[in-house]
SEPAVO-722609 format. One record per residue (C-alpha): residue number from 0; residue in one letter; chain; z, y, x. Coordinates in Angstrom, 3 decimals, always signed. Each point is the difference from the previous one (the first is absolute). Layout:
residues N
> NUM,A,A,Z,Y,X
...
***
This chain:
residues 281
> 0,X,A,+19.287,+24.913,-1.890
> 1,X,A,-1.544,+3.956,-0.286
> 2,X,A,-0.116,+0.346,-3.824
> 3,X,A,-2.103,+2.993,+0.381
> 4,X,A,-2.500,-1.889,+2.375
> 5,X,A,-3.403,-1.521,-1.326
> 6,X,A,-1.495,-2.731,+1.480
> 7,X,A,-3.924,-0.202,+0.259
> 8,X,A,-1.430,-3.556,+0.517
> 9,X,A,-3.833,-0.431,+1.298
> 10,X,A,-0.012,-2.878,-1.802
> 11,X,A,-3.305,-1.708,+1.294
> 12,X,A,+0.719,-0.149,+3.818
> 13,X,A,+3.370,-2.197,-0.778
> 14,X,A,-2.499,-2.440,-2.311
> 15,X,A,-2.374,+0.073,+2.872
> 16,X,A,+1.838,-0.777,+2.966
> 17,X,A,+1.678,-3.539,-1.273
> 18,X,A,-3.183,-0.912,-1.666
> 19,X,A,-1.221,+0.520,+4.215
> 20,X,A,+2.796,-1.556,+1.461
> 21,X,A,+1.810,-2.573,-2.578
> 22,X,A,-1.437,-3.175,-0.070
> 23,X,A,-2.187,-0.342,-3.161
> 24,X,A,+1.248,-3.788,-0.655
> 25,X,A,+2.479,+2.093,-2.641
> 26,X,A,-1.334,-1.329,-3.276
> 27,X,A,+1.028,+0.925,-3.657
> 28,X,A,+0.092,-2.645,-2.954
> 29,X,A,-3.924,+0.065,-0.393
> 30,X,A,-0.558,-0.391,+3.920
> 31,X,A,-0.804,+3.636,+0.273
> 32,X,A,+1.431,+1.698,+3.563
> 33,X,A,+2.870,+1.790,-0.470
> 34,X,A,+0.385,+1.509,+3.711
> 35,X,A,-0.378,+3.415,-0.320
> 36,X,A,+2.402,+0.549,-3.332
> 37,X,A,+2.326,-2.140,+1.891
> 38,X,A,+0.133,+2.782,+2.794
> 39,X,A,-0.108,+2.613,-2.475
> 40,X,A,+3.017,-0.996,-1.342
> 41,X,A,+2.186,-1.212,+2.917
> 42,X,A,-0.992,+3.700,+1.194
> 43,X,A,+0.997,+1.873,-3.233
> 44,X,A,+3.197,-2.217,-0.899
> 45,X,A,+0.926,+0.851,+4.015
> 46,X,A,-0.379,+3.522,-0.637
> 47,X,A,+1.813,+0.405,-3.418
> 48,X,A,+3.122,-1.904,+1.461
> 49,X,A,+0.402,+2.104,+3.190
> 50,X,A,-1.079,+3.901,-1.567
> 51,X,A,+1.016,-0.757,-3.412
> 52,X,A,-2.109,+2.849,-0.802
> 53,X,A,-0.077,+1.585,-3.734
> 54,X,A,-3.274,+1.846,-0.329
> 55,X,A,-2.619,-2.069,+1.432
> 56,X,A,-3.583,-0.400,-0.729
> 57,X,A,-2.985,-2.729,+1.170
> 58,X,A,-3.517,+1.610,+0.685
> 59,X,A,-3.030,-2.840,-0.143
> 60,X,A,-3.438,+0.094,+0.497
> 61,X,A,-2.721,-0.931,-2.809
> 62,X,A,-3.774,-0.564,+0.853
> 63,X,A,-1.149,+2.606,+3.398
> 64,X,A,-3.999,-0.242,-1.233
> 65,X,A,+1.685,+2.473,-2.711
> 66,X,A,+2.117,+2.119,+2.107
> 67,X,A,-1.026,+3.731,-0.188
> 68,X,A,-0.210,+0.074,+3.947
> 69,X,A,-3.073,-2.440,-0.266
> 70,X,A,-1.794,+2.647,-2.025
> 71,X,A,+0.300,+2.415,+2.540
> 72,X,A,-0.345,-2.348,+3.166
> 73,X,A,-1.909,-2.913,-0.350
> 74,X,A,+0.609,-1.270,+2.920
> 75,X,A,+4.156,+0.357,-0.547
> 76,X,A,+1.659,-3.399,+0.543
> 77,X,A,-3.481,-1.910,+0.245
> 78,X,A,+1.848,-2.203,+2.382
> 79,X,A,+2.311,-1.722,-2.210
> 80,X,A,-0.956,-3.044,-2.336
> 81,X,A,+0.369,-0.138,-3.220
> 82,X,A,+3.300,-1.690,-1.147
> 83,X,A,-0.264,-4.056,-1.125
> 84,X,A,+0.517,-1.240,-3.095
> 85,X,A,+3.331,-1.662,+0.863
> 86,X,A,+1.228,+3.597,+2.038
> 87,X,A,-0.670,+1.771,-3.119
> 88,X,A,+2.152,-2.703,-2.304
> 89,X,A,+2.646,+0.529,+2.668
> 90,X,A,-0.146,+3.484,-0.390
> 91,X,A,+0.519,+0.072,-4.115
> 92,X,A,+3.357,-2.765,+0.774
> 93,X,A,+0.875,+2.956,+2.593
> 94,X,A,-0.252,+2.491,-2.638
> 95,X,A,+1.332,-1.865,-2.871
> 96,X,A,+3.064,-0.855,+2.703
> 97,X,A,+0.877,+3.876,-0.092
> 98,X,A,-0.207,-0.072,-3.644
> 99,X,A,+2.595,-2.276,-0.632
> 100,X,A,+2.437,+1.676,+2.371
> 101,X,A,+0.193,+3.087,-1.988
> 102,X,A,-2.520,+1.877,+2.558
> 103,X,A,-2.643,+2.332,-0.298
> 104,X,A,-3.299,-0.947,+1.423
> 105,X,A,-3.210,+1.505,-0.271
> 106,X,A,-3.928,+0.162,+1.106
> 107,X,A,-2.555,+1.782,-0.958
> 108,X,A,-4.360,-0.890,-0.677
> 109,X,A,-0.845,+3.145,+2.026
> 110,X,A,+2.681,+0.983,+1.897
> 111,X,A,+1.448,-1.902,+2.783
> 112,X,A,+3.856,-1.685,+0.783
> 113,X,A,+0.229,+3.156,+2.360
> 114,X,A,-0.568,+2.521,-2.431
> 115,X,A,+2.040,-1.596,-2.577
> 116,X,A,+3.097,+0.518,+2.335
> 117,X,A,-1.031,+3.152,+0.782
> 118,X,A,+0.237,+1.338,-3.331
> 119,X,A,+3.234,-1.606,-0.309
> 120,X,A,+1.254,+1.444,+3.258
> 121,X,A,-1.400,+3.543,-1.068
> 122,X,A,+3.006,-0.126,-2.886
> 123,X,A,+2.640,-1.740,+1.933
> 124,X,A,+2.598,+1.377,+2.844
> 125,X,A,+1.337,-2.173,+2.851
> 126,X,A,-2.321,-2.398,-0.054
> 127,X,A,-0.864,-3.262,+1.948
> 128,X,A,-3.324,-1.064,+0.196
> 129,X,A,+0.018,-3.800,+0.550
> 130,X,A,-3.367,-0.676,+1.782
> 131,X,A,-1.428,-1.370,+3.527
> 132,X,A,-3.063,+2.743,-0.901
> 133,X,A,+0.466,+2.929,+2.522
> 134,X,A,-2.558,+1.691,-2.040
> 135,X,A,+2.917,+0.757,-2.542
> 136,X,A,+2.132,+1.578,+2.734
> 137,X,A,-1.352,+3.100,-2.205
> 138,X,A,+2.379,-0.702,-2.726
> 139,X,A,+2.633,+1.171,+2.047
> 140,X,A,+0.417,+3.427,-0.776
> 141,X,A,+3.882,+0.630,+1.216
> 142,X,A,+3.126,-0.610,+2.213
> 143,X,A,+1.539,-2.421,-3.177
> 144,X,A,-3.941,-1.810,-0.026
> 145,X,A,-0.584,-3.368,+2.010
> 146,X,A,-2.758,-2.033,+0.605
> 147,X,A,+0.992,-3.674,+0.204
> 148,X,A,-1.277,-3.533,+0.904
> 149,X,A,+2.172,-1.754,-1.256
> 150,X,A,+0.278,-3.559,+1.190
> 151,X,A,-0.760,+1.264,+3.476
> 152,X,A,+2.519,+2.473,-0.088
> 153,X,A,-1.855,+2.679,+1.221
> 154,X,A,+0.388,+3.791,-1.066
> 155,X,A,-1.492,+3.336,+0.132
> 156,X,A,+1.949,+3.293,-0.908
> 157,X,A,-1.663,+3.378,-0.410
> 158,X,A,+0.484,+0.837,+3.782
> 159,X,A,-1.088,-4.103,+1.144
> 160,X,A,-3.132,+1.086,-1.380
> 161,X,A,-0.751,+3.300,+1.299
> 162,X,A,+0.859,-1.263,+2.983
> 163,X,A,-2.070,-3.518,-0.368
> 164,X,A,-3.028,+1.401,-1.617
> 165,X,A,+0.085,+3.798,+1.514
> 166,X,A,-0.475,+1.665,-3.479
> 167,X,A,+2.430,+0.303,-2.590
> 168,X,A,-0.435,-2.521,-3.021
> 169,X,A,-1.849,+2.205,-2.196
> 170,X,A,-2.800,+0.412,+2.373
> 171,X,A,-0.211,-3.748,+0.733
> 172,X,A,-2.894,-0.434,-2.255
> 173,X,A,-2.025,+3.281,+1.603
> 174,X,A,+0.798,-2.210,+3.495
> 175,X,A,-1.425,-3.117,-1.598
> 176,X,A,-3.089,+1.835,-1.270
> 177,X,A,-0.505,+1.124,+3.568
> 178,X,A,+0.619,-3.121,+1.531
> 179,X,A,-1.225,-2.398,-1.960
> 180,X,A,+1.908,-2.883,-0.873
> 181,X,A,-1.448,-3.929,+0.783
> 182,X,A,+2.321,-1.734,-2.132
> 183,X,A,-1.577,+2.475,-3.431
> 184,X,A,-3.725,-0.088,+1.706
> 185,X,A,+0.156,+3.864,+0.200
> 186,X,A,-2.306,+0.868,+2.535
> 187,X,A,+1.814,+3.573,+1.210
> 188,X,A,-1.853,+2.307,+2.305
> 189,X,A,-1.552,-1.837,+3.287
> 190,X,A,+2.128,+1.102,+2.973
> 191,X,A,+2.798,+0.912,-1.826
> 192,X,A,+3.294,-1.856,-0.401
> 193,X,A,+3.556,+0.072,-1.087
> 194,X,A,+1.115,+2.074,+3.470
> 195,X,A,-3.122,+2.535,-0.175
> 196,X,A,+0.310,+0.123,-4.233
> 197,X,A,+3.921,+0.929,+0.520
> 198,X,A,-0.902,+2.258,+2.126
> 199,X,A,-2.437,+1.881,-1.996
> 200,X,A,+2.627,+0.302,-2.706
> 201,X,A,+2.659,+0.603,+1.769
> 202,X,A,-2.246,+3.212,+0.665
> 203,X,A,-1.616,+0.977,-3.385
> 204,X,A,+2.702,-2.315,-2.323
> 205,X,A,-2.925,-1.224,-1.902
> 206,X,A,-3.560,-1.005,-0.769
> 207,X,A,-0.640,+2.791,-1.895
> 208,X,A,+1.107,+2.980,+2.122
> 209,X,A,-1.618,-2.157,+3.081
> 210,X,A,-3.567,-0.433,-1.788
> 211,X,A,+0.518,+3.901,-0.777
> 212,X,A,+0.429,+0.796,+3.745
> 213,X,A,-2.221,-2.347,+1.878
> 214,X,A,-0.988,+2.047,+2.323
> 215,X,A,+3.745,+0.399,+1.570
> 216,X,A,-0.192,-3.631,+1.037
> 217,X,A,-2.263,+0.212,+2.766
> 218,X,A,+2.789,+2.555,+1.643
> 219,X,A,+3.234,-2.245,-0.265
> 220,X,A,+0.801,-1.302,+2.896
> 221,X,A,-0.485,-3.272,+0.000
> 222,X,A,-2.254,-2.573,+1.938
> 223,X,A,-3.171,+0.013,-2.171
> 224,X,A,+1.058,+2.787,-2.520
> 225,X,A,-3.823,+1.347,+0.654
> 226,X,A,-1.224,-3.414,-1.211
> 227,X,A,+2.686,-0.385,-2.753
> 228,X,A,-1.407,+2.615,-1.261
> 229,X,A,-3.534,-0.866,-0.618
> 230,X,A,+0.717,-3.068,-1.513
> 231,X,A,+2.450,+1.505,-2.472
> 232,X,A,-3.605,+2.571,-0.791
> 233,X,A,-1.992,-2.903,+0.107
> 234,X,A,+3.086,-2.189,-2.177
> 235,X,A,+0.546,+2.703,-2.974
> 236,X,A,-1.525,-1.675,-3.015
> 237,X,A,+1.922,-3.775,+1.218
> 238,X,A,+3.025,+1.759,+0.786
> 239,X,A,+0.727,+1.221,-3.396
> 240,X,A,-1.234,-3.640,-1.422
> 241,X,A,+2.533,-1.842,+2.334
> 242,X,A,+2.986,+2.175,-1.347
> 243,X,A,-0.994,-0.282,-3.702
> 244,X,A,+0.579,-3.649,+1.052
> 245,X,A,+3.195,+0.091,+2.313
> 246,X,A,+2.467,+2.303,-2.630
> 247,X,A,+1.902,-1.327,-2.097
> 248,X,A,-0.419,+0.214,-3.977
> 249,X,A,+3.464,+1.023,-1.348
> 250,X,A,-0.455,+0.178,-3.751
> 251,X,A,-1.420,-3.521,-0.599
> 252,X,A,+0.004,+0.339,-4.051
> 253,X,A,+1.507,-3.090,-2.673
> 254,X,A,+2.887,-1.046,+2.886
> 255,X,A,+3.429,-0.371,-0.558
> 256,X,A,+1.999,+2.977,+1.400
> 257,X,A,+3.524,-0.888,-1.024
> 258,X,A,+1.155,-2.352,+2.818
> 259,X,A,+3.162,-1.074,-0.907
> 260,X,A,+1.177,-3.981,+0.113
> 261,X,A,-0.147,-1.325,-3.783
> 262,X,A,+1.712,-3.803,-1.215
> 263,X,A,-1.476,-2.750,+1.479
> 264,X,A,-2.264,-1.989,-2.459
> 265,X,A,+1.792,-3.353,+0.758
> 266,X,A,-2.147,-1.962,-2.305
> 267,X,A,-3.210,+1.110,+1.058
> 268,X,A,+1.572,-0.476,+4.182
> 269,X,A,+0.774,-3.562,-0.918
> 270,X,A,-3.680,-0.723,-1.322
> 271,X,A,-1.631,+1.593,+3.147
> 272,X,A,+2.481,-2.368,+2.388
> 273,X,A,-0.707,-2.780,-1.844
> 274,X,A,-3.609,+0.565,+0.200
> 275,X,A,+1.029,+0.267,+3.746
> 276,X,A,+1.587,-3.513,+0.140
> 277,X,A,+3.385,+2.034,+1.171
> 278,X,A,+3.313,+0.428,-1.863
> 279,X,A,+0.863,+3.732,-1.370
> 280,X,A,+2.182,+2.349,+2.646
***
C-alpha cells in the first residue's frame, strides 16, 4: 500500500466487459439481470483487497447525446448504441456499490468519464489510472504515473509509452487528432496514421506549431512528406475540430476532488446485496 498514491477507476469499461462476457442468467429479486454489477464488483472487491489503496476515485459515464464532444463532432462515437434500459439500472447498482464503500464516484451531463479523471489526475501525484482505454495513456504525465489494465495485468510507464505510441503522453491526443481513432469515429486526416502523425510531432511537438509551419512538411524526409503536406493544407479547418475532440477536459466543475477512503455505509451495502440476492462482504 502507497499512501500517497491515487487510484483512478474508468469505471464504465469494468461494467461493460462482464455485462459482454458474464452470462446474463444473473437475476436480482425482481428477475432483473444482474451480470454486469456482478462483474463490477468481483472486479472492485479484487482490487481493494490486493492495493488496499487510500485515495481512490470511480469516473462513470452519464448520457454521450449530451457530451460536449458531440457538439463539436457530430459524427463522434456515432458507432455506439445507446445503452438499454437494464445496462443503465446496472450502472446506478454500480454506482450506488461505490457509495456504500466509502468511495468517491462521479460523472458528469456534459463532460465525459475521461475528463472527469482527468481533472482528478490534474490535482493528484503518483497516480494510477485504472483503464483498458489507451486513449488515457495521456494522463500519465511522470516517472511515479502508470497506466493500468487491471485485470489483465498490463502496464504502461512514462517511457512504455513513448516508446509504444512514439510521442510522449501529452501529445497523445495531437497523434489521435492526426490519426483518427475508429473506436471514437474520429475521422483524422486521410493518409495519415499513428507512425506518420508521431512523426510529424516528433518534428514540430504539436498541432499548433505544425499548422503554423506547413510548408516545412513537404521537406522532411519521409516517404510521402510532399503529400503529407497537402493534405494537412487541405485538412486545417478538421484538424483543429478533431483535437477540440481528442484533449482531455481537466476542470470538469461540481466533482468531488478530495479522494480519500471515508466509513463504509454498512446499512445502505446490506440493502444493495440484498437487492442482489447475495449476502454482505
Amino acid at each position: 500500500m502507497e499512501s500517497s498514491r491515487t487510484w483512478l477507476i474508468d469505471a464504465s469499461i469494468y461494467v461493460f466487459r462482464p455485462w459482454y462476457r458474464w452470462s446474463n442468467t444473473h437475476k436480482d429479486e425482481q428477475g432483473r439481470s444482474i451480470n454486469a454489477v456482478l462483474g463490477f464488483i468481483a472486479f472492485v472487491d479484487d482490487l481493494l483487497e490486493k492495493e488496499q489503496p487510500q485515495k481512490i476515485a470511480f469516473a462513470f459515464d452519464e448520457s454521450l447525446t449530451s457530451s460536449h464532444r458531440k457538439k463539436i463532432l457530430p459524427c463522434y462515437k456515432a458507432n455506439r448504441t445507446s445503452a438499454s434500459e437494464n445496462l443503465r439500472f446496472q450502472f446506478s447498482l454500480c454506482r450506488r456499490y461505490i457509495r456504500a464503500l466509502g468511495i468517491v464516484e462521479a460523472a458528469s451531463p456534459y463532460y465525459e468519464g475521461d475528463d472527469v479523471l482527468a481533472t482528478w489526475a490534474e490535482q493528484s501525484t503518483k497516480t494510477t489510472v485504472v483503464t483498458g482505454d489507451k486513449d488515457l495513456v495521456q494522463l500519465v504525465k511522470g516517472d511515479d504515473d502508470l497506466w493500468l489494465d487491471y485485470p489483465n495485468k498490463i502496464s504502461l510507464n512514462y517511457k512504455n509509452i513513448v516508446k509504444k505510441f512514439g510521442v510522449r503522453p501529452d501529445q497523445v491526443a495531437d497523434q489521435l487528432a492526426l490519426a483518427g481513432d475508429k473506436s471514437d469515429n474520429i475521422p483524422g486526416v486521410p493518409g495519415i496514421g499513428m507512425a506518420v502523425a508521431a512523426k510529424l510531432l516528433r518534428y514540430f511537438d504539436t498541432i499548433d506549431e505544425m499548422l503554423n509551419s506547413i510548408d516545412k512538411i513537404g521537406k522532411m524526409k519521409f516517404r510521402g512528406s510532399v503529400n503529407i503536406q497537402r493534405q494537412i493544407e487541405e485538412y486545417q479547418h478538421q484538424i483543429n475540430q478533431y483535437k477540440q475532440v481528442t484533449a482531455l477536459v481537466t476542470d470538469v466543475p461540481d466533482i468531488e476532488l478530495r479522494l480519500d477512503r471515508q466509513e463504509v455505509d454498512k446499512d445502505g451495502l446490506a440493502q444493495l446485496m440484498s437487492e442482489l440476492g447475495k449476502s454482505s462482504p
